[in-house]
C-alpha positions in Angstrom: 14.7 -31.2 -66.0 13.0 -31.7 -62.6 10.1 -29.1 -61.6 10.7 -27.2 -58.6 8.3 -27.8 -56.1 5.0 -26.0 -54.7 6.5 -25.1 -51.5 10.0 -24.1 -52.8 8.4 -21.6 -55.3 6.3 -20.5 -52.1 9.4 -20.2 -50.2 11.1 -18.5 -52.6 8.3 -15.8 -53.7 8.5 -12.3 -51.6 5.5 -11.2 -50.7 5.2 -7.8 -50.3 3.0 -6.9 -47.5 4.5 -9.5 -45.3 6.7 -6.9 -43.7 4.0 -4.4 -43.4 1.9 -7.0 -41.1 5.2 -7.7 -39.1 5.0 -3.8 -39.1 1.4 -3.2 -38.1 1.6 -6.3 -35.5 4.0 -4.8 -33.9 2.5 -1.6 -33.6 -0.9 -3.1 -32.4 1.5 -5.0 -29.6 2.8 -2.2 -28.9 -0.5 0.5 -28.5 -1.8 -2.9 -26.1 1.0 -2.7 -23.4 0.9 0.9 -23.8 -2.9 0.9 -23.2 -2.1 -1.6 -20.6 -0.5 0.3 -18.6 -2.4 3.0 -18.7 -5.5 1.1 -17.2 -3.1 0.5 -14.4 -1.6 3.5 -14.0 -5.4 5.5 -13.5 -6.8 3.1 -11.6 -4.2 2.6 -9.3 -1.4 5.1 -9.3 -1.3 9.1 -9.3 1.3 11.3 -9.9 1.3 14.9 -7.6 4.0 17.7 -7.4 4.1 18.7 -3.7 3.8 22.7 -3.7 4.1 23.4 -0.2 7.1 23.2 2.2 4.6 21.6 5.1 5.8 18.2 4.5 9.6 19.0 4.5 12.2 18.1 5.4 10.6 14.5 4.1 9.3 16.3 0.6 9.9 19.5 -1.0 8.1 22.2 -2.6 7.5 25.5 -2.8 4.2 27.2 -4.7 6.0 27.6 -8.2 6.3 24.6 -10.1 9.9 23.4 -8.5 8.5 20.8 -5.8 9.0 17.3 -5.6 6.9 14.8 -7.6 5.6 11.6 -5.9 4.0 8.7 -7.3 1.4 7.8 -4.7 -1.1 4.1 -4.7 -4.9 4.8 -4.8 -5.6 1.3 -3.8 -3.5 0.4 -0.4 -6.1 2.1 2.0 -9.0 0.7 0.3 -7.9 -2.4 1.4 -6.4 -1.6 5.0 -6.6 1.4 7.2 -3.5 3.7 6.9 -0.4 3.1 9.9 0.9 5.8 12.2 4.1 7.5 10.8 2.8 7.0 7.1 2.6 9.8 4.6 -1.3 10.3 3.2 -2.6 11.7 0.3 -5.9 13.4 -0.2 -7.8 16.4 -0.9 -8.2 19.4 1.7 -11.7 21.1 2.2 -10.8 23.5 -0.7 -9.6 20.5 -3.3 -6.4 20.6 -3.1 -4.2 17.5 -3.1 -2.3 17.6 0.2 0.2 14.7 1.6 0.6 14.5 5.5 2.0 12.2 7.8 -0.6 9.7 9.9 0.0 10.8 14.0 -3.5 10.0 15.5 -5.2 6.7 14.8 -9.5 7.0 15.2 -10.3 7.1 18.8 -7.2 8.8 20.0 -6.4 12.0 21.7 -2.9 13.8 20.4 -1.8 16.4 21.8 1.6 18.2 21.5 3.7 18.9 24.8 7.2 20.3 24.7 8.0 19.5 21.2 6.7 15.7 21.4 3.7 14.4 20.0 1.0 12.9 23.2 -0.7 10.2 22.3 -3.9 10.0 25.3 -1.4 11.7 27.5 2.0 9.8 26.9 4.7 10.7 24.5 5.2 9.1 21.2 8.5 8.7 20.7 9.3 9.5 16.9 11.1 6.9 14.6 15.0 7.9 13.7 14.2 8.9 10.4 12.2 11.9 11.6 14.4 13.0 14.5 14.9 15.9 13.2 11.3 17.3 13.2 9.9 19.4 15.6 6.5 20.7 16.2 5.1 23.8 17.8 3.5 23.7 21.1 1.1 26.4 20.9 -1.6 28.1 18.6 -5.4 28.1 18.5 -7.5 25.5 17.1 -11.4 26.8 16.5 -14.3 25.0 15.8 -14.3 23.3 12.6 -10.5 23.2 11.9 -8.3 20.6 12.4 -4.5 19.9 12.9 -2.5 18.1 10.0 1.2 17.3 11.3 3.6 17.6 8.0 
């Protein structure tokens, strides 16, 4: 009789924490693409529920929790300078996360005349998806305040 070899007895042998390191591998995998993209996600992304109807009919929300959520970039305007028409995110004087849209670029005068938005004196004409907003012509604007257009 012939002696089976070393690495048939090897290959036949179970060993028993093999699939407990297949196990733990995979969980370690797993907790790295997790941990992945959560590097990602606070360093570059933030998630906000809109709670005011200032923005609508673009986003919705009321002040219970039944507004719209949006996933907005952190990084974008760190890089470039945000374009008219563009919906912002930041926080108001008070520290609340608010989302406009961009109107005025630095350096320019807007004003509102008959319903239009003036940009140093001549209308802007508004882009077909928001046709169907319309802005007030009137109220008073005192020192230290300033004009957000949702």
């Amino acid at each position: 009789m012939t002696q089976p070899s070393t690495n048939s007895l090897l290959a036949t042998q179970h060993c028993p924490r093999a699939p407990l390191r297949r196990f733990l591998r995979g969980l370690e995998r797993c907790f790295a693409v997790i941990g992945l993209f959560l590097v990602i996600y606070l360093t570059g992304f933030d998630l906000t529920q809109i709670i005011s109807q200032s923005m609508s009919p673009t986003l919705q929300g009321d002040s219970t929790q039944n507004g719209d959520w949006v996933l907005t970039d952190k990084i974008s305007y760190h890089l470039r300078d945000p374009k008219r028409w563009e919906v912002v995110a930041f926080r108001n004087e008070i520290g609340l996360k608010v989302m406009k849209r961009v109107v005025g670029l630095p350096g320019e005068k807007v004003s509102i005349v008959d319903g239009g938005i003036c940009i140093n004196g001549e209308t802007l004409p508004k882009p077909e998806s928001l046709s169907s907003i319309e802005y007030l012509d009137y109220g008073l604007v005192t020192d230290g305040e300033s004009v957000d257009c949702g």
